[in-house]
C-alpha positions, 0 to 999 in steps of 0.5 A: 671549058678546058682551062690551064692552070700553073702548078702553084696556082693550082695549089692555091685555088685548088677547091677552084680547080675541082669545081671547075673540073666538075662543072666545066671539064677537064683542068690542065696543070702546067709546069715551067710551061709543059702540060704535065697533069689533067684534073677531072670528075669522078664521072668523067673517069667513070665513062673513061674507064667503062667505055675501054674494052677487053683488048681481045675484043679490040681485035678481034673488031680490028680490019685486020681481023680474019686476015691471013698474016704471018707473025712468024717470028724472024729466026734469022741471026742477029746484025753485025755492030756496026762501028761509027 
């Protein structure tokens, strides 16, 4: 169960925190109310990394893969500013 925790209490009971991590799931650490950090297991973040692919690959699995596109680049001169 994903569980929120307020920066100092998370400080605190920060042992609760990794244990809560490891056998509940990730742990959210707020500040003055904005969710500004996560707390995780070491497993979970093994499957986190190992489940990302080469971004060729991404790609080349893409719908848009094989597709005729044109990305060329605009050669054309830049906009005037425009004053406000």
């Amino acid at each position: 169960m994903i569980q929120t925790w307020q920066l100092q209490e998370a400080k605190n009971k920060f042992s609760r925190v990794v244990e809560n991590a490891v056998s509940s799931g990730p742990q959210i650490i707020t500040k003055r109310g904005v969710e500004v950090a996560i707390v995780i297991s070491y497993a979970e973040y093994r499957k986190m990394i190992a489940s990302r692919g080469r971004l060729s690959e991404f790609f080349g699995h893409s719908p848009l893969a094989g597709l005729d596109i044109d990305l060329a680049r605009d050669r054309s001169d830049a906009r005037e500013d425009v004053e406000l």
